[in-house]
C-alpha positions in Angstrom: 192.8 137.6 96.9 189.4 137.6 98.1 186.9 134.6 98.2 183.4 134.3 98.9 182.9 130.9 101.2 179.5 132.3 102.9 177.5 132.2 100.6 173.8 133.2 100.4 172.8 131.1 97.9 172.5 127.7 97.8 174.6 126.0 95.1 173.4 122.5 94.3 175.3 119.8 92.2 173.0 117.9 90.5 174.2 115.4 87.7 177.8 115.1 88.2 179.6 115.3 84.2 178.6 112.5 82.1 177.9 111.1 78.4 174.0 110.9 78.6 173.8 109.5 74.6 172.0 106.1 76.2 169.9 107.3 79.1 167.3 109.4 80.2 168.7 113.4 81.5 166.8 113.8 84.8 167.7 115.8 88.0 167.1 115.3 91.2 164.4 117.0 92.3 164.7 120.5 94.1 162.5 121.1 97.7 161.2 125.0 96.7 159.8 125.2 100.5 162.1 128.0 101.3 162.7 129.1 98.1 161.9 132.6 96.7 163.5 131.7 93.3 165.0 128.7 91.3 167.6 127.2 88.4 169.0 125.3 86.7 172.1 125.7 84.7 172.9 122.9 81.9 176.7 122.5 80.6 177.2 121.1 77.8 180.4 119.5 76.4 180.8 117.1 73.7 177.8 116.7 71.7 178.1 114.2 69.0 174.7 113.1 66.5 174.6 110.8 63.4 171.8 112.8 62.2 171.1 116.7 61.7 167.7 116.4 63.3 168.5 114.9 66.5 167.4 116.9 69.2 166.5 117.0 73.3 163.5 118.7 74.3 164.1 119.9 77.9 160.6 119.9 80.5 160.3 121.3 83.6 158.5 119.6 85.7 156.6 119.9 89.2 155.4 116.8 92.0 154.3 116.6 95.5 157.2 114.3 96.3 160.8 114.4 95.9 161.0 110.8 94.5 158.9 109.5 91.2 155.2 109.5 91.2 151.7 110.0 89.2 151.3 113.9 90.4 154.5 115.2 88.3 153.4 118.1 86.0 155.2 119.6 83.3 155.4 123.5 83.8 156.5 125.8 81.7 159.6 128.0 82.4 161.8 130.4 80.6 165.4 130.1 79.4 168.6 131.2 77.9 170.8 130.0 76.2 174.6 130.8 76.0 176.8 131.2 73.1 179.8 128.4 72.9 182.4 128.6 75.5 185.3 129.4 73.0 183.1 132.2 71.5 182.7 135.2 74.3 180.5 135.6 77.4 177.0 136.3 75.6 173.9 135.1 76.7 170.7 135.1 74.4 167.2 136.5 75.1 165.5 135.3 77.9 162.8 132.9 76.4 159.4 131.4 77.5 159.1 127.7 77.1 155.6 126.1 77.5 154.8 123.3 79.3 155.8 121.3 76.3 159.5 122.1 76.8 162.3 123.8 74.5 163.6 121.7 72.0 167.8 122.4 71.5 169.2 120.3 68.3 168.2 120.0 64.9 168.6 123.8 64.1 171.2 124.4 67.4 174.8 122.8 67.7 175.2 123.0 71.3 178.5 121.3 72.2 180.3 123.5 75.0 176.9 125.6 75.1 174.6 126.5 78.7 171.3 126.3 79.0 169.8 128.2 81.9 166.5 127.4 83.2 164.8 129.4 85.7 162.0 128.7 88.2 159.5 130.7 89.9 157.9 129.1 93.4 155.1 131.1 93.6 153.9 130.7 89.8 153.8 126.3 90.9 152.1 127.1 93.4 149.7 129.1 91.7 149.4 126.4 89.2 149.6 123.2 91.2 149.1 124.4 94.6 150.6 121.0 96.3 153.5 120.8 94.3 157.0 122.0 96.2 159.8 120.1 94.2 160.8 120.2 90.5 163.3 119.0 88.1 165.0 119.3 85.1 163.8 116.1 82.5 166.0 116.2 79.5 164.6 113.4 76.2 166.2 113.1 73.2 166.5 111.5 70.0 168.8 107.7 69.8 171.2 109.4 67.1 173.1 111.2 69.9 176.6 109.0 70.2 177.8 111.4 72.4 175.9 114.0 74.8 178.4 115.0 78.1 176.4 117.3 80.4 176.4 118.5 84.2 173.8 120.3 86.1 173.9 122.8 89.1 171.4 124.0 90.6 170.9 127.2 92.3 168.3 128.2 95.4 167.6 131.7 96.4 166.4 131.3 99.9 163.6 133.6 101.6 165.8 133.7 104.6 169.4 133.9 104.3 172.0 132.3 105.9 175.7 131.5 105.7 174.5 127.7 106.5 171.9 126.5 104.6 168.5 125.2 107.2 167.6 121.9 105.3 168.5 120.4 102.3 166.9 120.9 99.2 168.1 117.8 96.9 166.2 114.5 97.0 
């Protein structure tokens, strides 16, 4: 059996697995210094609404600094979406969400679904030529009783290495 422990992209956890019904879904941000691409992969378990129009709009957004501040940006971004777990290993179309966001819910059930979330570094910089980090910011309606998630992240680094040169959480 073979396994792959150098590896040459850097594999980030960022919200460990937990029932986000009552607070706010926000990574940590991501350093994109060294970084020739970018995501962000969403899992989703349980999902549980008292209403069929709840929903959670997902933004991307971009800062100068890794910790809260006034310069954070919304971005837009593209996405797929997966089809349940229990259901097969398919993967909708690759979609382009504006700055605004993607909103999953009211007409998508997405217990047990993915959401993946890609970033491009040199289309922030283009757009907000200070900004280097992002994250994931996740709002959604107060019918939600239930909403289990986790996030990884996942950095492909200009220059590879078997050990990553900094970290990029913070």
């Amino acid at each position: 059996m073979a396994t792959k422990f150098g590896m040459y992209e850097n594999v980030i956890p960022l919200l460990a697995p937990f029932d986000r019904a009552a607070t706010l879904l926000e990574t940590p941000y991501i350093d994109l210094q060294s970084a020739n691409r970018a995501s962000f992969l969403l899992y989703f378990g349980v999902v549980t609404s008292t209403t069929a129009t709840d929903t959670l709009t997902l933004t991307m957004e971009a800062s100068t600094a890794s910790t809260s501040n006034a310069s954070e940006e919304a971005i837009p971004f593209n996405y797929r979406v997966s089809v349940a777990f229990a259901t097969g290993n398919t993967w909708g179309a690759v979609t382009a969400a504006t700055s605004a966001g993607v909103s999953l819910g009211a007409s998508t059930v997405f217990d047990g679904f993915a959401v993946l979330v890609d970033v491009d570094p040199a289309y922030i910089t283009e757009k907000k030529p200070d900004a280097r980090y992002v994250r994931l910011v996740g709002t959604h309606t107060d019918a939600y009783s239930v909403m289990l998630v986790t996030c990884m992240g996942f950095v492909d680094p200009r220059y590879k290495a078997t050990t990553m040169i900094k970290a990029t959480v913070t």
